[in-house]
N, C-alpha and C positions, 0 to 999 in steps of 0.2 A: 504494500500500500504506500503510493507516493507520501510526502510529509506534509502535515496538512499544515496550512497559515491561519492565524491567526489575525484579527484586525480591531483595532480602537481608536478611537475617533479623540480626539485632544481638543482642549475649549481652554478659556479665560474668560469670566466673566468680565469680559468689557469690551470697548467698542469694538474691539480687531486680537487677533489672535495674535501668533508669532511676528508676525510681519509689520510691524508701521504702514500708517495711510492704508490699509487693505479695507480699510470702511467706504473710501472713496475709488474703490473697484469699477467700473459699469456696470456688471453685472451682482454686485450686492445689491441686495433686495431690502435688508431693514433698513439702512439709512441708518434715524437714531431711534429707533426700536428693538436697540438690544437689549436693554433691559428690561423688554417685556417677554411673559411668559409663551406669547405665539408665536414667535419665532423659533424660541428652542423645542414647543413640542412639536413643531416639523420637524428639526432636527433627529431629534431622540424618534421620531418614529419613521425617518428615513432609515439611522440608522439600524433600530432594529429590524425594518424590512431587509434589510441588508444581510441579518445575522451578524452583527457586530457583537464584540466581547461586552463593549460597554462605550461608554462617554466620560472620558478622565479629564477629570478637572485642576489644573494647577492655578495656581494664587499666591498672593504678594500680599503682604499684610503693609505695606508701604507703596507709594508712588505721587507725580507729580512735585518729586524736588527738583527740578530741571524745568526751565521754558519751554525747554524741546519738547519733554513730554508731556507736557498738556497739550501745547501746540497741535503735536500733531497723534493727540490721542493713544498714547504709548504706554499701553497695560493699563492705562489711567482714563476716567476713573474705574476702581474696580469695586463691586459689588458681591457679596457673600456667596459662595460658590454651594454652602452648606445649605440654604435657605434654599436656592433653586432645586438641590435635588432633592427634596424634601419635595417640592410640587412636582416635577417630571418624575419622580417615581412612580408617582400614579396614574400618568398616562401611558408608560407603558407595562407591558405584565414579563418582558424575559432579559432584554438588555441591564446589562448590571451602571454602577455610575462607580466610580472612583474620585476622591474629593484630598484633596492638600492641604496638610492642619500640623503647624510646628509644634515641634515638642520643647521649643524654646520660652513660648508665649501660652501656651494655652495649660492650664494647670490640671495633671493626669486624672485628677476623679474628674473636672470638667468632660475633656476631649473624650476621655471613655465611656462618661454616662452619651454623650452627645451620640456617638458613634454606634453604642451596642441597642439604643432605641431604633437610629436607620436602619440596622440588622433586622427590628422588628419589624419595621414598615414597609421596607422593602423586601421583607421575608429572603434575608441574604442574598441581597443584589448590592451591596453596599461595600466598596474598598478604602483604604486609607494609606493616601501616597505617603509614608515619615519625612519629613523634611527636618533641620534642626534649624533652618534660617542660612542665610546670607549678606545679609542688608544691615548697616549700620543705621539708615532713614527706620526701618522696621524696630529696631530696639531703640529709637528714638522717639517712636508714634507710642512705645510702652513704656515710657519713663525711665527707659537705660541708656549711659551714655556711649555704651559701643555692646557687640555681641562678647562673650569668649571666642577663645580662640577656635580656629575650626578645628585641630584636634578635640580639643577639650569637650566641643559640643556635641561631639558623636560620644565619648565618655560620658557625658550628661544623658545622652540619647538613649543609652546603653541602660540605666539605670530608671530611666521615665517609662521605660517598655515592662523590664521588671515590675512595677508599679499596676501597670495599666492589665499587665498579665495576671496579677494579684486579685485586682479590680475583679477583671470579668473572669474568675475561674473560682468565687470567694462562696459563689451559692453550690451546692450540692447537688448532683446529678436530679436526684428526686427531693428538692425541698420543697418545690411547689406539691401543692396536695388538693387544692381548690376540693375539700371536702365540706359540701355545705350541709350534710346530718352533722357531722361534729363540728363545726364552723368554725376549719380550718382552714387559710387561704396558704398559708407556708408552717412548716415544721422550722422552729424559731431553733433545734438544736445543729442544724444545717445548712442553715444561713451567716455566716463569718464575718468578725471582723478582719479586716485585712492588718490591720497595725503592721505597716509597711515603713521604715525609715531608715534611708539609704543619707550616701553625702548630702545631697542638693535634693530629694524629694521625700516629703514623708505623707501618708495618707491613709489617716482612720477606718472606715466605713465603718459599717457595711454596705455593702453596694445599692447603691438603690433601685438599679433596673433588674428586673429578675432575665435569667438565662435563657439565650434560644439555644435551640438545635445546634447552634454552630460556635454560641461563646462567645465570638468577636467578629470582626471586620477580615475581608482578604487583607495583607499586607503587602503594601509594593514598596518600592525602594528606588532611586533612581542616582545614588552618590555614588561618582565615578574615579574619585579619588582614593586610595590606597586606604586609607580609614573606611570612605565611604563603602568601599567594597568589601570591606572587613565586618561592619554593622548589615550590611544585607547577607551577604554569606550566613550570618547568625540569625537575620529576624524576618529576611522577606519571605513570602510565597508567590512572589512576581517581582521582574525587575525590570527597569527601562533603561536605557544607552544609548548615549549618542553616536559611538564606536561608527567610525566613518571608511565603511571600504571593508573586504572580506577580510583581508586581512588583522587591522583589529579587531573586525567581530570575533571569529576566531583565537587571537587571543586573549578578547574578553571572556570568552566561553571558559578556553582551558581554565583561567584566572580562577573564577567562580567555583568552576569545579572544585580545583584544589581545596579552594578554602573550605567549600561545605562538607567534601571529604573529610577534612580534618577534624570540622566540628559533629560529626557522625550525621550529616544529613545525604539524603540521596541527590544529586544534583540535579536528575532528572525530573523530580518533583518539582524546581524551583526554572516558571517559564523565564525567558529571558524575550522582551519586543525590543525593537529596534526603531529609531526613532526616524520618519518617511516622508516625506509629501509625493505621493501618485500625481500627478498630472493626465488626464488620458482625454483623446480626442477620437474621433475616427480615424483622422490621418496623422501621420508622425509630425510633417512641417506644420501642421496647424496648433498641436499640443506644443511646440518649441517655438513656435511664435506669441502664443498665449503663456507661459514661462517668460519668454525675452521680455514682455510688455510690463508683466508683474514686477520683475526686476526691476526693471528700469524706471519705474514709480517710485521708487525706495531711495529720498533723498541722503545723503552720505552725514550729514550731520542727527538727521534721526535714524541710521542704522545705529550711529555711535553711541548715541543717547541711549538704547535700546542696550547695547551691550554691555554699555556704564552700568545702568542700574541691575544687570544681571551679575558682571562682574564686581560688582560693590567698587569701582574703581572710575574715576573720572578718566576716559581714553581720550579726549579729544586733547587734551593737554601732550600728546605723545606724536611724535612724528609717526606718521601715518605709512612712511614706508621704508621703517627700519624694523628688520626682521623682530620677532617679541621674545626668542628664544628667552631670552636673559629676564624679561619683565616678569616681576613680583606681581600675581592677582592672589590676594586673600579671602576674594570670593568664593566662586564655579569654578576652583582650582584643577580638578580632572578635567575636566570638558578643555579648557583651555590648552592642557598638556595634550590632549587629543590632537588639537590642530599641531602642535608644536612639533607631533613624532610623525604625523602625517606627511608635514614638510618642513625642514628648521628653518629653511627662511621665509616663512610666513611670514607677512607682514599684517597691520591693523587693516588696512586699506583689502588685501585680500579675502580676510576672515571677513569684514562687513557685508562683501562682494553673497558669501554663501551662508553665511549665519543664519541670516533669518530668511533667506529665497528658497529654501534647501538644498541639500547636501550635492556639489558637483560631482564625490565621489560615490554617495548612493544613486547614479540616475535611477530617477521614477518617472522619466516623462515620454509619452508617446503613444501610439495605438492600445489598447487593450491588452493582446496578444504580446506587444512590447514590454508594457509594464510587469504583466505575467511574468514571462520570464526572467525578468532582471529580479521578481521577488523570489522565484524558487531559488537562482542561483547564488543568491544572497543568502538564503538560509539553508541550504544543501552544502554550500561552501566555505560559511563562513559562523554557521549555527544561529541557533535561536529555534525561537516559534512566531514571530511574526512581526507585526509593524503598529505602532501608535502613531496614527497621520495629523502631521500636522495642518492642519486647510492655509492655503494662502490666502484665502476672506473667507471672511463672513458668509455665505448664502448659501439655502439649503440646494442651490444645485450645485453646486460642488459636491456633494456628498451623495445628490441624483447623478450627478455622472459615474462617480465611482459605484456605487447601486448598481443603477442601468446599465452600464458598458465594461466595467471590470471585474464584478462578483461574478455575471455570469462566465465569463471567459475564464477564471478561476474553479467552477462549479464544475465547469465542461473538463475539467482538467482532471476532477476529481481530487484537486487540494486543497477545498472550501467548502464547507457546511453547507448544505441543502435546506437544512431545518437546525433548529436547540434542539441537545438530547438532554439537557438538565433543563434547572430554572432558575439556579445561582449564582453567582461570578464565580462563586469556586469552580464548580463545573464545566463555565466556559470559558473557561482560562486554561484550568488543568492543572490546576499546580494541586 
């Protein structure tokens, strides 16, 4: 049996996705109707016509410290990612949602009661990307005047999971009892305090949301940094990368593997997507002319803006085409050494170029049958399970053309889903 792909659809709650100016597309369709709920329940129910894993939500608990990015709409403003999938849960019944919530800011019985209720609501369609932050604007919007260190915060992260592990595993297989002759709702001798107190977190309970089926949230992970990979090796059940080209997907894979060998996990349980933007048109020169045009919309002072605030690092102060080998980023530390091993003389001016247009080294742009191929041999040759797309705008045909023109060509191939065989992110994910 060929290897089947995997697919999920990537959002930000705000005007434009990855991309800058991508609100000002032709063919976006909300305008400034993103922040209403009709847009994205097109979305969510293209993509689960589609058979999609889910809709992953990343977020910034900071933005608009720069001209640039208000200007020209850059992740800013952004809006609660947690609140939407609360309402989109229930317009659809199988695509799961994934949502981004730091373990730097949000305090473990908080994030965990918040989390194991959408487990209920969505009757385990609910994920939790870990993030520990990057942004110094972000621990400035909470009353701190810079983050830890980014070692340190995966060692803080490290301890917040224990925590949160405590939280939802505190009630007893069988404490519920909803016995109403003896007008029992929980047996009180299996229900726990957790009295959890580590360095930096400590937390009482007992828990206050009673147990599903599942205990918690999927876990994903997306730190590509030699820490960060050391904290998903131990806690994810998915993981996302940037890994550009077969070759470091590949040696992203082996990487992984090791590590979860070591820690006695099987690696195989643990999916690894790959991060994409599909392009597909009917003809080749039409999808690469609609690419060239996206691009070329993408002014050079708001890609930088764009990457400042990713990289917690002001770029535009740097000569723009002096290779970066040597540059200190305290932010998206891995991701950055990505481009650096890809080529050392990267330049600012280069990365801008593909940062947010995507990846020149993953092409995804072309007929159907093009794109197809270039995803199987990406992950036959370079591993994983599949692709987190990122849309270059806004509108739900983007996500109809991939529907319409690339799930079936993928279908026909027999290395895509026809139907759900479960009804939980666990399940269609795989992990």
């Amino acid at each position: 049996m060929p290897k089947q792909i995997h697919l999920a659809g990537f959002a930000l709650f705000t005007p434009a996705p990855h991309m800058p100016l991508s609100w000002i597309y032709p063919r976006q369709k909300i305008r400034h109707k993103w922040y209403e709920g009709e847009y994205w329940e097109s979305v969510v129910r293209t993509l689960e016509r589609g058979r999609f894993d889910m809709l992953f939500f990343a977020d910034s608990l900071a933005g608009g410290t720069q001209p640039e990015q208000v200007r020209y709409a850059i992740q800013f403003p952004s809006h609660d990612p947690v609140a939407l999938v609360t309402y989109l849960s229930a317009v659809v019944k199988k695509l799961g949602f994934a949502v981004t919530m730091s373990t730097t800011f949000y305090p473990p019985f908080l994030l965990a009661r918040t989390l194991a209720t959408l487990d209920h609501l969505t009757k385990g369609r609910i994920g939790w990307n870990i993030v520990s932050s990057t942004s110094t604007a972000e621990a400035n919007n909470f009353g701190l005047d810079s983050l830890p260190a980014h070692d340190d915060r995966y060692e803080r992260a490290d301890e917040y999971m224990q925590a949160c592990y405590g939280l939802w595993n505190s009630w007893e297989a069988d404490a519920v009892r909803m016995d109403m002759d003896r007008q029992v709702f929980a047996d009180p001798s299996k229900v726990h305090r957790v009295d959890f107190q580590g360095q930096w977190y400590k937390t009482r309970g007992p828990f206050t949301v009673m147990p599903s089926v599942r205990r918690r949230p999927f876990l994903f992970q997306a730190g590509q940094s030699d820490r960060g990979r050391a904290f998903a090796a131990r806690h994810a059940e998915g993981i996302f990368s940037a890994a550009r080209g077969v070759k470091q997907m590949r040696a992203f894979c082996e990487d992984i593997a090791g590590r979860a060998e070591r820690l006695g996990r099987n690696p195989d349980t643990i999916p690894i997507m790959w991060a994409g933007q599909p392009l597909v048109a009917d003809s080749e020169a039409e999808a690469r002319e609609r690419y060239a045009a996206i691009r070329a919309r993408i002014p050079l002072e708001a890609s930088l803006a764009q990457m400042s605030m990713h990289f917690n690092l002001d770029l535009s102060r740097f000569d723009l085409d002096v290779p970066v080998q040597d540059l200190d980023v305290p932010g998206t530390r891995g991701l950055f050494e990505m481009y650096q091993k890809y080529d050392k003389n990267i330049t600012l001016r280069d990365i801008s170029k593909t940062y947010l247009a995507g990846s020149d080294s993953n092409p995804l742009v072309g007929t159907p049958a093009q794109v197809a191929d270039a995803m199987q041999h990406f992950l036959e040759d370079g591993g994983g399970n599949g692709f987190q797309i990122t849309p270059p705008f806004y509108a739900p045909d983007y996500y109809e053309d991939l529907v319409n023109l690339l799930v079936p060509e993928l279908q026909k191939r027999g290395v895509y889903r026809s139907d759900y065989t479960g009804t939980t992110l666990r399940e269609h994910v795989g992990g």
